[in-house]
KOLMARTI-474322 format. One record per residue (C-alpha): residue number from 1; x, y, z. Coordinates in Angstrom, 1 decimal, always signed. Example, Ala and Ser with C-alpha at 12.3 -4.5 7.8 and 13.67 -1.06 7.14 Angstrom:
pt num:1 | east:+12.3 | north:-4.5 | up:+7.8 $
pt num:2 | east:+13.7 | north:-1.1 | up:+7.1 $
This chain:
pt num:1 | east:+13.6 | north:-18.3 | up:-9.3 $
pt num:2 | east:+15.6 | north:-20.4 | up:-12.2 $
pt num:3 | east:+13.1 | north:-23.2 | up:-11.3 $
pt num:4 | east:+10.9 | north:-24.1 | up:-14.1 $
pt num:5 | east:+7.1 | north:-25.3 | up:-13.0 $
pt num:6 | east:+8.4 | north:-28.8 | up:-14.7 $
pt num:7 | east:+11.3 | north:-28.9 | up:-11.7 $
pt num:8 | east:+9.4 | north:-27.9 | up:-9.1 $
pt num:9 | east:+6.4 | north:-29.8 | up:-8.5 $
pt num:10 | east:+5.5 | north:-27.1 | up:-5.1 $
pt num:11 | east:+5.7 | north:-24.5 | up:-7.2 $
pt num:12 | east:+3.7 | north:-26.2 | up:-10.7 $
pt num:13 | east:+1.1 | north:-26.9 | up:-7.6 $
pt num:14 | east:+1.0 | north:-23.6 | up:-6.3 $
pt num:15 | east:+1.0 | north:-21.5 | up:-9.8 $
pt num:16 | east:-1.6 | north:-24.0 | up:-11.5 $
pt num:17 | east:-4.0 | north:-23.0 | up:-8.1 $
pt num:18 | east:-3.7 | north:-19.5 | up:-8.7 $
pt num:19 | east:-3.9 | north:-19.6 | up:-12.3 $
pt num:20 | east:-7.0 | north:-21.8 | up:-12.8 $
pt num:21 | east:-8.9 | north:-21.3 | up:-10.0 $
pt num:22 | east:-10.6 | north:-17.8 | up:-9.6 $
pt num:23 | east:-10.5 | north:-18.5 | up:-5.7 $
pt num:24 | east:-7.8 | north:-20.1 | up:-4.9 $
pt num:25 | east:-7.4 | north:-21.9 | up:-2.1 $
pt num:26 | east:-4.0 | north:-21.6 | up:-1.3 $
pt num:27 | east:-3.3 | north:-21.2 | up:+2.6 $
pt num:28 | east:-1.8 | north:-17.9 | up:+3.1 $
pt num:29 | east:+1.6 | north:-19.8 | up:+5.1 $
pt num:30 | east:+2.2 | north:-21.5 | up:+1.4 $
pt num:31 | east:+2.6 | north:-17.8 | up:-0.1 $
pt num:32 | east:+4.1 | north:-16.5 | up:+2.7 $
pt num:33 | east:+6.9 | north:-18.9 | up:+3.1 $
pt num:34 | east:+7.4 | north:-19.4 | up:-0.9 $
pt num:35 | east:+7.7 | north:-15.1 | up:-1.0 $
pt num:36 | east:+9.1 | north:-13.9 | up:+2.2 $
pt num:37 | east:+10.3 | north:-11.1 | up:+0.6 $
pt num:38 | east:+6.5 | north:-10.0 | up:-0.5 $
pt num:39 | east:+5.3 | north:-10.6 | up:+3.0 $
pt num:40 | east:+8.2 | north:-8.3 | up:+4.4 $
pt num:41 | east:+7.4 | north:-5.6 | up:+1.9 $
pt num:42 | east:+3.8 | north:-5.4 | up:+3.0 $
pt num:43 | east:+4.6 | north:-6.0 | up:+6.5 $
pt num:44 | east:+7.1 | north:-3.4 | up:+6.6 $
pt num:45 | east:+4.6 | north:-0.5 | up:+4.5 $
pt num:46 | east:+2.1 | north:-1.7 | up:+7.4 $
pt num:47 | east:+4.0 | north:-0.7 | up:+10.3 $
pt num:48 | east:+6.0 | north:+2.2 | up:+8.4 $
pt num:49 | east:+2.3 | north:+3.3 | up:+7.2 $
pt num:50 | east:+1.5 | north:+3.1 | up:+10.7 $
pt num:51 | east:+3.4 | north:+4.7 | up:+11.9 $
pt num:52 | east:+4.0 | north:+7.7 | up:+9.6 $
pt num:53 | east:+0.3 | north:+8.3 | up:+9.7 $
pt num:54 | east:+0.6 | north:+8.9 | up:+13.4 $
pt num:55 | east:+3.5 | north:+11.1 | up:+13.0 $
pt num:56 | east:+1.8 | north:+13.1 | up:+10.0 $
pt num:57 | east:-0.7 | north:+14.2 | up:+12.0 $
pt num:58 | east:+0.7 | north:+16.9 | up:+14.2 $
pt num:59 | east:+1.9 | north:+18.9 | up:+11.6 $
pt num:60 | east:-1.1 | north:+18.7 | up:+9.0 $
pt num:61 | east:-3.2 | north:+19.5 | up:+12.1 $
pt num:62 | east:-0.9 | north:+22.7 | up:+13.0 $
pt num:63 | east:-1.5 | north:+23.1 | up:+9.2 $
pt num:64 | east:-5.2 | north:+23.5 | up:+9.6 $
pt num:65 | east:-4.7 | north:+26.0 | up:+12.7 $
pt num:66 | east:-2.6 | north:+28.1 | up:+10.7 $
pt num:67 | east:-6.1 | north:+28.9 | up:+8.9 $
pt num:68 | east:-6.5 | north:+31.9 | up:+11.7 $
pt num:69 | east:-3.4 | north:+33.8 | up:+10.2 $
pt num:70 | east:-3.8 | north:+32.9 | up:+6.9 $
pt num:71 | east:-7.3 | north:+32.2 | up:+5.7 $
pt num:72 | east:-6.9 | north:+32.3 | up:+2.0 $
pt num:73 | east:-4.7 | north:+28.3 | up:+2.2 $
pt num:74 | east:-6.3 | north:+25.5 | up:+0.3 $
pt num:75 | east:-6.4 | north:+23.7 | up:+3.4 $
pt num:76 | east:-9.0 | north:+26.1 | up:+5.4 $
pt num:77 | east:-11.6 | north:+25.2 | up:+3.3 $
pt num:78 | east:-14.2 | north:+22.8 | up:+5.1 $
pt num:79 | east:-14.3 | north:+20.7 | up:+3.0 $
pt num:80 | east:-10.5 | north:+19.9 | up:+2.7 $
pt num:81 | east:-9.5 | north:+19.4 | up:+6.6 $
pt num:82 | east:-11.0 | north:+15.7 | up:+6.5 $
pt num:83 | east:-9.5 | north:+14.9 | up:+3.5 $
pt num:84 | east:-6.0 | north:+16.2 | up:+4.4 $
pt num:85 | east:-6.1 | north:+14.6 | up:+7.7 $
pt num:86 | east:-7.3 | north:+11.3 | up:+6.5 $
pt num:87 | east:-5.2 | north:+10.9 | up:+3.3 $
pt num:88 | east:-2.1 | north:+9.3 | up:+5.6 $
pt num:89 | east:-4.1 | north:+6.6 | up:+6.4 $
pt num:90 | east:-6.7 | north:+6.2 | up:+3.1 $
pt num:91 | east:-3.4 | north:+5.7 | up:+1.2 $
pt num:92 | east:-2.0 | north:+3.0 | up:+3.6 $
pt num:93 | east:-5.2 | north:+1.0 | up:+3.5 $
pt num:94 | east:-5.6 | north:+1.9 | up:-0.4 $
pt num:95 | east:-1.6 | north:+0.7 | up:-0.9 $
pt num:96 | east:-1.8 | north:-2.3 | up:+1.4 $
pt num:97 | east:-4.6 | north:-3.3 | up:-0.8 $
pt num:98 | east:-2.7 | north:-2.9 | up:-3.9 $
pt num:99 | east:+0.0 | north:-5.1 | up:-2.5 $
pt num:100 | east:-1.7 | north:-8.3 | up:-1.1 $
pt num:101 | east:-4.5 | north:-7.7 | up:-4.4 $
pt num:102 | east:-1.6 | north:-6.8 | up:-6.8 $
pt num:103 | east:+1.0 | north:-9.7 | up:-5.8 $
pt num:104 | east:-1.8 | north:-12.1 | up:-5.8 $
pt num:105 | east:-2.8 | north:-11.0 | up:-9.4 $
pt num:106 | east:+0.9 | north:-10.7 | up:-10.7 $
pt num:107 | east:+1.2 | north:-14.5 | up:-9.5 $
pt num:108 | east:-1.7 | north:-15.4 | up:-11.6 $
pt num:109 | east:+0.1 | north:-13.9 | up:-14.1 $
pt num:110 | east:+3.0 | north:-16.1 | up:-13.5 $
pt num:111 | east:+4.9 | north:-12.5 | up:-12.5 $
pt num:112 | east:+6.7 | north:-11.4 | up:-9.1 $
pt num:113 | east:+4.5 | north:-10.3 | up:-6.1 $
pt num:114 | east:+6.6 | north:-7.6 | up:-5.5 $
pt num:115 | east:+5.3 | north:-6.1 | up:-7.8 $
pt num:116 | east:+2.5 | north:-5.4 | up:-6.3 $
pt num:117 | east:+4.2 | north:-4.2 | up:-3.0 $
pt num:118 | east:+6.7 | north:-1.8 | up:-5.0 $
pt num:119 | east:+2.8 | north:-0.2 | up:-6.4 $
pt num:120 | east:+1.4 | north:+0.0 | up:-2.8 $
pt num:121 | east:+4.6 | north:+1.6 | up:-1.5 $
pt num:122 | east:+4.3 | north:+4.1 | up:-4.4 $
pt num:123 | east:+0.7 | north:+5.2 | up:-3.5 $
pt num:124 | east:+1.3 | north:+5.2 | up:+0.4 $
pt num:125 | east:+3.9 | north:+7.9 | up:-0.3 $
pt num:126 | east:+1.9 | north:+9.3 | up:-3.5 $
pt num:127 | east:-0.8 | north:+9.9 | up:-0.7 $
pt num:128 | east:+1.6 | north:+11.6 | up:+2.3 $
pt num:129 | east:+3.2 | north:+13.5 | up:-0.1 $
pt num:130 | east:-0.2 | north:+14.8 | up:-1.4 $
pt num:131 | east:-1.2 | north:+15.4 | up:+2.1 $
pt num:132 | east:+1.8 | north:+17.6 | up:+2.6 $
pt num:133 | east:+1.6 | north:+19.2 | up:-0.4 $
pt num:134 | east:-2.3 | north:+19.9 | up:-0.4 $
pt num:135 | east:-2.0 | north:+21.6 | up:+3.6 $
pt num:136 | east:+0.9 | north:+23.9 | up:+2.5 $
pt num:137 | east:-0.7 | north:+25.2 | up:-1.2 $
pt num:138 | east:-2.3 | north:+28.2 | up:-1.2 $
């Protein structure tokens, strides 16, 4: 990423698009094959989100059917089994949002895309982790 936007006429073309143009219309291929490395981060959060939120839900379940033992838990209010079940995946869509919005915006900004995928990592596990933490607090 030495190149300066002066060397690389691909790259002057692509970062003058995003940076003038509120719409860009940059085909998605051009970003992908100029940041591989952002398309594999939010690739990989997609099928890892995927997949955790599938596996996260057998135990926050057996978290809300603990409620007959323990009635008191955070998580046997009505109001909170949605919310618990659902935060898995709100947090996938919410951080795969951050990435493709976020890497978009940091290229305006003449800044890495990853950024934007390390911040939609960080609130895909901000969110399971709350999950967790929310169906075992009392």
């Amino acid at each position: 990423m030495s190149a300066t936007a002066e060397g690389d006429p691909e790259r002057s073309d692509l970062a003058t698009e995003l940076t003038r143009d509120p719409r860009p219309v940059v085909h998605r291929a051009a970003l992908a094959s100029r940041y591989p490395a952002w398309g594999a981060a939010t690739m990989g959060l997609f099928v890892v989100g995927l997949v955790v939120a599938f596996v996260a839900l057998r135990p926050l379940a057996e978290s809300i059917g603990a409620c007959v033992t323990d009635p008191d838990r955070l998580v046997c209010r009505p109001r909170m089994h949605p919310v618990i079940i659902a935060l898995p995946v709100v947090s996938l869509v919410a951080g795969l949002a951050l990435s493709l919005i976020g890497g978009r915006g940091a290229l305006r900004l003449g800044g890495s895309p990853l950024i934007g995928s390390a911040l939609g990592w960080a609130v895909f596990v901000a969110g399971v982790v709350a999950a967790f933490v929310l169906s075992a607090a009392h």
